[in-house]
C-alpha positions as a LaTeX table, in Angstrom:
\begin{tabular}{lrrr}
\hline
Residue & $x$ (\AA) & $y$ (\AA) & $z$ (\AA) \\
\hline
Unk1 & 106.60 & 3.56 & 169.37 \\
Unk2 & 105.92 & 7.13 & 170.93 \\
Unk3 & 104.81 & 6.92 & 174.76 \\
Unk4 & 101.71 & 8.62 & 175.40 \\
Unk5 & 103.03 & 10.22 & 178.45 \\
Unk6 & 104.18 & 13.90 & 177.96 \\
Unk7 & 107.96 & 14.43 & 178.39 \\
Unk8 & 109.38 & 16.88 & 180.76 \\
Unk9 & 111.09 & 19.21 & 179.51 \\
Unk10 & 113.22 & 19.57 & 182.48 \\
Unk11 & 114.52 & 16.53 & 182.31 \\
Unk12 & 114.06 & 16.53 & 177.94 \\
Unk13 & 115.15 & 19.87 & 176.87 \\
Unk14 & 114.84 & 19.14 & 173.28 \\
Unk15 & 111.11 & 17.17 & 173.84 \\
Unk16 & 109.67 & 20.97 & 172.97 \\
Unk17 & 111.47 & 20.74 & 169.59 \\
Unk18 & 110.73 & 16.99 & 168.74 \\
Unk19 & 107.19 & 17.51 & 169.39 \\
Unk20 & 107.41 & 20.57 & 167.11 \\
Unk21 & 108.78 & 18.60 & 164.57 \\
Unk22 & 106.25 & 15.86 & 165.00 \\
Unk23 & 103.59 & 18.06 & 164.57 \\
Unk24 & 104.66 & 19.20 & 161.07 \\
Unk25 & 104.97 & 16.16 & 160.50 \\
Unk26 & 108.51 & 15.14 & 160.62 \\
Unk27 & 107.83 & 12.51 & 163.33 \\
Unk28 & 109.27 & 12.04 & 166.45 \\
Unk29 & 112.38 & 9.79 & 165.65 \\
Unk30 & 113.85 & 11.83 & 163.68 \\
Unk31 & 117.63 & 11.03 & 162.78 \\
Unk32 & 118.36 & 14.76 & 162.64 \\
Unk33 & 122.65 & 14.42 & 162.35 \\
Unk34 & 125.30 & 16.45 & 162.34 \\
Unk35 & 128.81 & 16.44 & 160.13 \\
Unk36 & 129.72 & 19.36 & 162.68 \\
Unk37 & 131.75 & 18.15 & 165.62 \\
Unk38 & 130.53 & 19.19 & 168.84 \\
Unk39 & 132.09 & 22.75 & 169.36 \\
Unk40 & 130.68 & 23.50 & 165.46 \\
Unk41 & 133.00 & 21.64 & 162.92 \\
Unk42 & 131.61 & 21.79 & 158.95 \\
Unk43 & 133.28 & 19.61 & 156.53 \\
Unk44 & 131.94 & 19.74 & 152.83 \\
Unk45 & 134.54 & 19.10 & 150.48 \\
Unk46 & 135.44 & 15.35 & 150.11 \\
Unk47 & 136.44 & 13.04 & 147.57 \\
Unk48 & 134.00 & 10.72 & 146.23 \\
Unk49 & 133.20 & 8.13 & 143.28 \\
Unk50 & 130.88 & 9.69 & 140.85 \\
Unk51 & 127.44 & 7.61 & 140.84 \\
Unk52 & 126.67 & 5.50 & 138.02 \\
Unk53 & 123.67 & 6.28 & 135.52 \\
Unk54 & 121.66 & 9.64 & 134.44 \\
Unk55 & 121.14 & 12.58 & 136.54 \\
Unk56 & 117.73 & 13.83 & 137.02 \\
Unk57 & 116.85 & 16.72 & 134.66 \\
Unk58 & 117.98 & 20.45 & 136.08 \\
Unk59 & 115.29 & 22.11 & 137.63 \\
Unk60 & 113.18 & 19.61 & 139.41 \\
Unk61 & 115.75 & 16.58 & 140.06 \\
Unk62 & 113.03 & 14.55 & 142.00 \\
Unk63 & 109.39 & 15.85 & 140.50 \\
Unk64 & 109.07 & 17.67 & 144.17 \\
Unk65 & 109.11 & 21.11 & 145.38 \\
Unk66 & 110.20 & 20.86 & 148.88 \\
Unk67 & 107.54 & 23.55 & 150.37 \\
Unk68 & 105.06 & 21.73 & 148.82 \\
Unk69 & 105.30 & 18.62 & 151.61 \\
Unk70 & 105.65 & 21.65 & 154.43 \\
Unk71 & 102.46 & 21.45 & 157.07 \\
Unk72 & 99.86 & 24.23 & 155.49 \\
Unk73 & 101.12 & 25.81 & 158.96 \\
Unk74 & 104.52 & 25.90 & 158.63 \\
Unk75 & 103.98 & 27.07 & 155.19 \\
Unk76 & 101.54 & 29.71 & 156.52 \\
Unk77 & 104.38 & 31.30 & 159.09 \\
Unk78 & 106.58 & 31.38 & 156.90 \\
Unk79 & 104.67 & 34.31 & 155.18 \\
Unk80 & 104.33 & 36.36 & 158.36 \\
Unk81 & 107.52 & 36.57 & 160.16 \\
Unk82 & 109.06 & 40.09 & 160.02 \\
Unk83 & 108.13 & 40.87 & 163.36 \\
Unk84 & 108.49 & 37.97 & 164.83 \\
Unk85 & 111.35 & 37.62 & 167.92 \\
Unk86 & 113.70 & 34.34 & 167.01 \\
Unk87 & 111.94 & 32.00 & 168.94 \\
Unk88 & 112.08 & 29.39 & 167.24 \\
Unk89 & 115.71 & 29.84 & 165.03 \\
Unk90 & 114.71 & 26.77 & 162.93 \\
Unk91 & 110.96 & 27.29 & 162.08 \\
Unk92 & 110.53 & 31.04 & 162.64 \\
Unk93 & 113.19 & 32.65 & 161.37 \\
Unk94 & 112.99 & 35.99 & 160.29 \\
Unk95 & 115.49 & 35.27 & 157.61 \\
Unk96 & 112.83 & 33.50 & 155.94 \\
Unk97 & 110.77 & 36.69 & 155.44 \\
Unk98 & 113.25 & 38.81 & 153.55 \\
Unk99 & 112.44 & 37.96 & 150.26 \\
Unk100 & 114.74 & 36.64 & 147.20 \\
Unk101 & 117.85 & 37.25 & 147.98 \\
Unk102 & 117.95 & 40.09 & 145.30 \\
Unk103 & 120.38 & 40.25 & 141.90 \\
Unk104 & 124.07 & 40.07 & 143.16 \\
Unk105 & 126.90 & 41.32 & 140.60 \\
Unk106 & 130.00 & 39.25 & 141.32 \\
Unk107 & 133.11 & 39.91 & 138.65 \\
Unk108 & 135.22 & 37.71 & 140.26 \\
Unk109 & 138.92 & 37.10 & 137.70 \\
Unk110 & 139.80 & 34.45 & 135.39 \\
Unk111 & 140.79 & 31.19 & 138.03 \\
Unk112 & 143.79 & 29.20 & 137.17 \\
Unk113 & 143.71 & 26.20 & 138.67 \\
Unk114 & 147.15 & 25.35 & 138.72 \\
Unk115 & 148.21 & 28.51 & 140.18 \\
Unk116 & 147.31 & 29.13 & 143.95 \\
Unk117 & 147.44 & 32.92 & 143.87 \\
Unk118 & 145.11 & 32.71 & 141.64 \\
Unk119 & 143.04 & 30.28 & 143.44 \\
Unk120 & 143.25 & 32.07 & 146.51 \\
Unk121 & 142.30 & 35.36 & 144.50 \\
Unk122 & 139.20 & 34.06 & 143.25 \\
Unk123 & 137.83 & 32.72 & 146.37 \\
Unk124 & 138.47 & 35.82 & 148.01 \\
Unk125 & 136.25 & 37.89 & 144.97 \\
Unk126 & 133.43 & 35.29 & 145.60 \\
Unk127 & 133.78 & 35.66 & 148.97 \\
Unk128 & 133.60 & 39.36 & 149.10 \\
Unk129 & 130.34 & 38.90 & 146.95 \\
Unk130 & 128.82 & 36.63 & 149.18 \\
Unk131 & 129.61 & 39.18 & 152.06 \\
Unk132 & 127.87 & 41.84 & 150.15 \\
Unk133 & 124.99 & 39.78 & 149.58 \\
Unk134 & 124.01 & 38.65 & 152.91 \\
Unk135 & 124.81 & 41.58 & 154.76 \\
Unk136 & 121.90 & 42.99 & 152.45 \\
Unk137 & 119.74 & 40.62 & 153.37 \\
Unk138 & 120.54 & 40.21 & 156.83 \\
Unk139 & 119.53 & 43.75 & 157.31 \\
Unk140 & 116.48 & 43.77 & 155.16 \\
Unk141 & 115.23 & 40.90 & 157.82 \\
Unk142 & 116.02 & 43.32 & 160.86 \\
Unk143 & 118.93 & 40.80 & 162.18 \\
Unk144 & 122.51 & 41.97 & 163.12 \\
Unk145 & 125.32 & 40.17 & 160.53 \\
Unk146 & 128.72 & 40.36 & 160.65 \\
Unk147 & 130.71 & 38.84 & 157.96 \\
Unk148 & 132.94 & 35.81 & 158.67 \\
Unk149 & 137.00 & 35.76 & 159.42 \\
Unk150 & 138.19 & 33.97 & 156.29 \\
Unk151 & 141.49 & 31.98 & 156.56 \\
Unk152 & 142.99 & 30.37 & 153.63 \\
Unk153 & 145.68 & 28.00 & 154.23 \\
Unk154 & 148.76 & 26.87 & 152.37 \\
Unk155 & 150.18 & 24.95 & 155.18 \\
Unk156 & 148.71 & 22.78 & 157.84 \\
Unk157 & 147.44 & 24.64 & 161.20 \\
Unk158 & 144.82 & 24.40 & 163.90 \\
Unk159 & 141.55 & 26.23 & 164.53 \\
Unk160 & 139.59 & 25.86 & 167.91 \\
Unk161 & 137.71 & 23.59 & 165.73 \\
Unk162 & 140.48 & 21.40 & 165.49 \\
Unk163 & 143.65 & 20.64 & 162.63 \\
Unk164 & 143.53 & 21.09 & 159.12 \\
Unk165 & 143.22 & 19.78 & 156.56 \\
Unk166 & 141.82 & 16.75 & 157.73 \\
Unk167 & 141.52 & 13.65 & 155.68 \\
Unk168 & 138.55 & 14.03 & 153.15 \\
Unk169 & 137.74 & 18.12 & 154.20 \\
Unk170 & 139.82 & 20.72 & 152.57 \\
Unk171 & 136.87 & 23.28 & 153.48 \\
Unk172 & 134.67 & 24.21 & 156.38 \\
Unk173 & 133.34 & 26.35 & 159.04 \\
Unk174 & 134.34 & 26.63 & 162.42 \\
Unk175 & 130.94 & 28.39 & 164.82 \\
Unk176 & 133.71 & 28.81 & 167.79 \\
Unk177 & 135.65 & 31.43 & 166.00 \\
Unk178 & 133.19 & 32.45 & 163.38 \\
Unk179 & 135.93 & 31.44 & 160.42 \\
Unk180 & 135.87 & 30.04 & 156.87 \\
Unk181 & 138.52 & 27.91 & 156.36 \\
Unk182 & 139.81 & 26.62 & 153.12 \\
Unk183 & 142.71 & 25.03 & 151.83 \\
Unk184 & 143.84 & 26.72 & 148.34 \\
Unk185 & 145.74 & 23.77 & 147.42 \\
Unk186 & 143.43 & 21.20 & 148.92 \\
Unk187 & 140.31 & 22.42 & 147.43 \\
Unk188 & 141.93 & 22.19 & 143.62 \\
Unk189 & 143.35 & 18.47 & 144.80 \\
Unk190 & 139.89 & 17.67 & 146.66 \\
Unk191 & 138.13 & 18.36 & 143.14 \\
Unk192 & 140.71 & 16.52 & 141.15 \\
Unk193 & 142.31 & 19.19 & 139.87 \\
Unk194 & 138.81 & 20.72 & 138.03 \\
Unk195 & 138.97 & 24.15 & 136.18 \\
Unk196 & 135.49 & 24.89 & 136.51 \\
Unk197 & 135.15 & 28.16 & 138.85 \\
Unk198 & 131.57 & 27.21 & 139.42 \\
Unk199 & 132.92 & 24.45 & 141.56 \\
Unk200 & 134.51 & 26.23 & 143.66 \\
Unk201 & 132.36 & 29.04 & 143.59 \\
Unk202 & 129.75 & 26.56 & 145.30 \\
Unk203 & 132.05 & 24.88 & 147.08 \\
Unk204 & 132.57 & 28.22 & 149.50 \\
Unk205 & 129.03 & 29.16 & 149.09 \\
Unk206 & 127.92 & 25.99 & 150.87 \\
Unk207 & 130.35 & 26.54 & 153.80 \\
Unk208 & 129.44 & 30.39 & 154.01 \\
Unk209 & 125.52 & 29.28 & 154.32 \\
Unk210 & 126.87 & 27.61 & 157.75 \\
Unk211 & 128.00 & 31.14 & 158.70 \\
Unk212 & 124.68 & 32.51 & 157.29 \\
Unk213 & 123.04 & 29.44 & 159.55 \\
Unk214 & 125.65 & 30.35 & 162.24 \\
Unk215 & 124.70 & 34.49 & 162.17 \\
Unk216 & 120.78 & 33.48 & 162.14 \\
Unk217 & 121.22 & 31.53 & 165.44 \\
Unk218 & 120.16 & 28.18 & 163.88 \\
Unk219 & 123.55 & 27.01 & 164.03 \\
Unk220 & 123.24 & 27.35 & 167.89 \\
Unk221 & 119.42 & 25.69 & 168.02 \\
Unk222 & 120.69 & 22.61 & 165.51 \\
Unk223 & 123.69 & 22.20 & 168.21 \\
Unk224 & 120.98 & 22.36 & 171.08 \\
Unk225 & 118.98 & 19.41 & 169.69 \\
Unk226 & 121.67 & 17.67 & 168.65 \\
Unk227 & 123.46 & 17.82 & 172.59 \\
Unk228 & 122.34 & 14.01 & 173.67 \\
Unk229 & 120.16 & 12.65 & 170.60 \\
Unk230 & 120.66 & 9.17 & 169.87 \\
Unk231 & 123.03 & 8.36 & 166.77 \\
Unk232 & 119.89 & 8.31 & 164.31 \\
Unk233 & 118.61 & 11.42 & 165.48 \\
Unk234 & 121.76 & 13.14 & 165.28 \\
Unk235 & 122.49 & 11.80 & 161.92 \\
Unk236 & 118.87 & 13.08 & 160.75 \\
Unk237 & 119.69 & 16.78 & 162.34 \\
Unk238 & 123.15 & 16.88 & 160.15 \\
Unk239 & 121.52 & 15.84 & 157.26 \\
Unk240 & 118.93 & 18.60 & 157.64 \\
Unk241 & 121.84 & 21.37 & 158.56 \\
Unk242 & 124.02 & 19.76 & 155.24 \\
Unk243 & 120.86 & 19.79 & 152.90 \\
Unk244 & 120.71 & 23.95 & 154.09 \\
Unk245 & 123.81 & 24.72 & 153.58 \\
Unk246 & 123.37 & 23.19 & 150.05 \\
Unk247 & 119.71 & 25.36 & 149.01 \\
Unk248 & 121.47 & 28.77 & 150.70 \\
Unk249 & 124.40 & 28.56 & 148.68 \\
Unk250 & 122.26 & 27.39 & 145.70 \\
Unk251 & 120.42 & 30.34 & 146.91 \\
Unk252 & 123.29 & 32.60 & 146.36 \\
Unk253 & 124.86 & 31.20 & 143.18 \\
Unk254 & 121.36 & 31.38 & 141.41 \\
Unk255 & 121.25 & 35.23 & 142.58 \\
Unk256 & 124.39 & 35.72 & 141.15 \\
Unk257 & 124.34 & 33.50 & 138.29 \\
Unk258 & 124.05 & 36.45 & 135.01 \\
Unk259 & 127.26 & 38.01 & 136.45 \\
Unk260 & 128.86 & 35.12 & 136.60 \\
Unk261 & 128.00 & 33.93 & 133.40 \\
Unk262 & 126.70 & 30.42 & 134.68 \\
Unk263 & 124.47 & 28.98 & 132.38 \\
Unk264 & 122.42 & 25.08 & 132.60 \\
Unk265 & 125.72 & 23.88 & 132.07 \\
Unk266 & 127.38 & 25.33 & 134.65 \\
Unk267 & 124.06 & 24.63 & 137.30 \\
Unk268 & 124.33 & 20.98 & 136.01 \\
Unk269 & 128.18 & 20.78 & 136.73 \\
Unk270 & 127.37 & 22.43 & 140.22 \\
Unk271 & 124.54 & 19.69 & 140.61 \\
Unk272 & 126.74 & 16.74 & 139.60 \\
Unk273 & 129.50 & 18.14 & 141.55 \\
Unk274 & 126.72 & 17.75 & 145.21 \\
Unk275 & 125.75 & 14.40 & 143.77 \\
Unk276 & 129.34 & 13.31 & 144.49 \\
Unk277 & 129.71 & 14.76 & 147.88 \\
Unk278 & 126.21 & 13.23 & 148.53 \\
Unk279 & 125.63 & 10.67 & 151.00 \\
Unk280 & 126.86 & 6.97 & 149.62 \\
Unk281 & 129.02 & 3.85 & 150.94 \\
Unk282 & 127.64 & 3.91 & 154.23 \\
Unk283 & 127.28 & 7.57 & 155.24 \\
Unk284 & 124.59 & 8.98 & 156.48 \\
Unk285 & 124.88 & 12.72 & 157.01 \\
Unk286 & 124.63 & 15.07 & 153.93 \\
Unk287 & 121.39 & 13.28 & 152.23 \\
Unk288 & 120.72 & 11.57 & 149.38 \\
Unk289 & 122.04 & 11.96 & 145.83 \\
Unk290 & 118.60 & 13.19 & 145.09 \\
Unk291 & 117.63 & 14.88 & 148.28 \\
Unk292 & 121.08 & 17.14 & 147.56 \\
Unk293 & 120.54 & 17.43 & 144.11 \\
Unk294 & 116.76 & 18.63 & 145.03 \\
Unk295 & 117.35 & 21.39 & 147.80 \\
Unk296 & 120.81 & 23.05 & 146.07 \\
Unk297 & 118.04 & 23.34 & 142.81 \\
Unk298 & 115.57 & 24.51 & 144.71 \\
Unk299 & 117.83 & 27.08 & 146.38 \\
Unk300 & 119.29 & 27.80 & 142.67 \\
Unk301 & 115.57 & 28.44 & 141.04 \\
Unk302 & 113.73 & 29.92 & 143.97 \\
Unk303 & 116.49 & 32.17 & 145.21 \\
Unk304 & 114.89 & 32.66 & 148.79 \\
Unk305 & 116.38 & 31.51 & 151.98 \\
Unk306 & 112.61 & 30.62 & 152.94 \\
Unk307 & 112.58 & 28.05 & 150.58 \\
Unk308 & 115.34 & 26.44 & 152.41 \\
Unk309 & 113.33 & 25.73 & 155.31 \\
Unk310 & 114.94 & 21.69 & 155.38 \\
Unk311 & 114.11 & 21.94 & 159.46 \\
Unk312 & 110.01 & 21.76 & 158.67 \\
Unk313 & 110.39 & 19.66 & 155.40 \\
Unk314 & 109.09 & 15.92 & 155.06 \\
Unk315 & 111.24 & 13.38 & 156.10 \\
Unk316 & 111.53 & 12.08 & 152.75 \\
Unk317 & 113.33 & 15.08 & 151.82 \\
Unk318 & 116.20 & 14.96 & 154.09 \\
Unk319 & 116.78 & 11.11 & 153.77 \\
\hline
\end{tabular}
């Protein structure tokens, strides 16, 4: 029940945002998690038991295009933001005015899963594609980028976002020290040992969408809100930051998709491969099967960071 008396924000800081969010309609509960530990800790890649039963069809996995359940305002700033100062990181982004993404030509070489040189060669050529590509559009939307440090580990180590590899995470990104962290080894034996590049190539397109998140200062407003929220609020806030990460690097992949040679069956191995790392058996902070499925195809199709807008979507759509 929401008390009719108006917070203070000096003893609320984050009532601005909630009532925000309320009034595109997210309501004022929300669960808004995070998956990042408190000094900015991403992990994506986990093992998981694949779901029984169909997959939604490619293209529209749950009959819903996201924008569509966006306030008529929220969708209406969206459309008029290249001037705008980032007030508002989350809903007023002026990454969201920049247009597609634009046509990215990524020849990245043949991967060999069972050879880590080769592993560690091929992240490194997706990587430098997904460095060209933002830096693009970071400038086209007026905002300073700077690509992120990318380690790539063979052995176990430390980051000031804390050990690795963890159990479960063989990938993420660490806000503290700007860096991408993967695990050649432990991304092949994370994935059960898969040969399909597109995998992978997701895989680090998801964790450098953090960075893109991180370089766009939402990062910093998601960590804001999350400071002192309740454990369903903080969960909802994650699964809004995950579900992101998931439609920018669909966002990416789809932009880059002819030179890579990815066809429906490679987008529908890329979609199965989320639906795994989904939210099942009792977690609660990278969405639904279906909600993951949804924004990494909208990201795929639309190819527009502004369609990735989870922060202003329905609450449906981030369960």
């Amino acid at each position: 029940m929401v008390s009719a008396r108006r917070p203070d924000p000096d003893l609320d800081p984050w009532a601005e945002r909630r009532g925000l969010l309320q009034r595109m309609g997210l309501g004022v509960s929300l669960s808004l998690g995070t998956g990042l530990a408190a000094v900015g800790f991403t992990g994506f890649l986990a093992i998981s038991t694949v779901l029984p039963g169909a997959e939604p069809a490619w293209g529209d996995p749950v009959g819903t295009d996201p924008t569509e359940l966006m306030s008529e305002d929220a969708q209406g700033r969206q459309v008029d933001l290249r001037d705008a100062p980032v007030d508002d990181p989350l809903g007023r982004n002026p990454l969201y005015a920049a247009g597609e993404l634009g046509e990215v030509t990524c020849s990245p070489p043949r991967l060999d899963e069972d050879d880590p040189r080769s592993v560690e060669a091929f992240v490194h050529a997706i990587a430098d594609c997904l460095d060209t590509a933002w830096t693009a559009h970071f400038d086209e939307a007026g905002l300073p980028f700077s690509s992120p440090n990318r380690v790539y580990w063979y052995a176990e180590g430390h980051s000031p976002c804390g050990p690795f590899p963890t159990e479960g995470t063989a990938a993420f990104y660490c806000q503290a020290n700007q860096g991408l962290y993967l695990g050649v080894k432990d991304i092949v034996a994370a994935s059960a040992g898969s040969d399909e590049p597109e995998a992978y190539t997701f895989l680090l397109s998801h964790e450098y969408g953090h960075h893109v998140q991180g370089q766009s200062r939402m990062l910093a407003e998601f960590h804001a809100l999350r400071a002192g929220s309740d454990a369903e609020t903080a969960d909802e806030l994650t699964r809004r930051n995950e579900l992101q990460a998931n439609c920018l690097g669909g966002v990416f992949v789809g932009s880059a998709e002819d030179s890579l040679g990815y066809g429906p069956g490679e987008r529908e191995n890329i979609l199965d491969d989320v639906a795994r790392r989904s939210d099942h058996a009792g977690t609660s902070t990278h969405g639904s099967v279906e909600n993951g499925r949804l924004w990494t195809a909208h990201g795929l199709d639309r190819r527009d960071p502004a369609a990735c807008n989870t922060w202003e979507a329905g609450e449906e759509l981030v369960r």
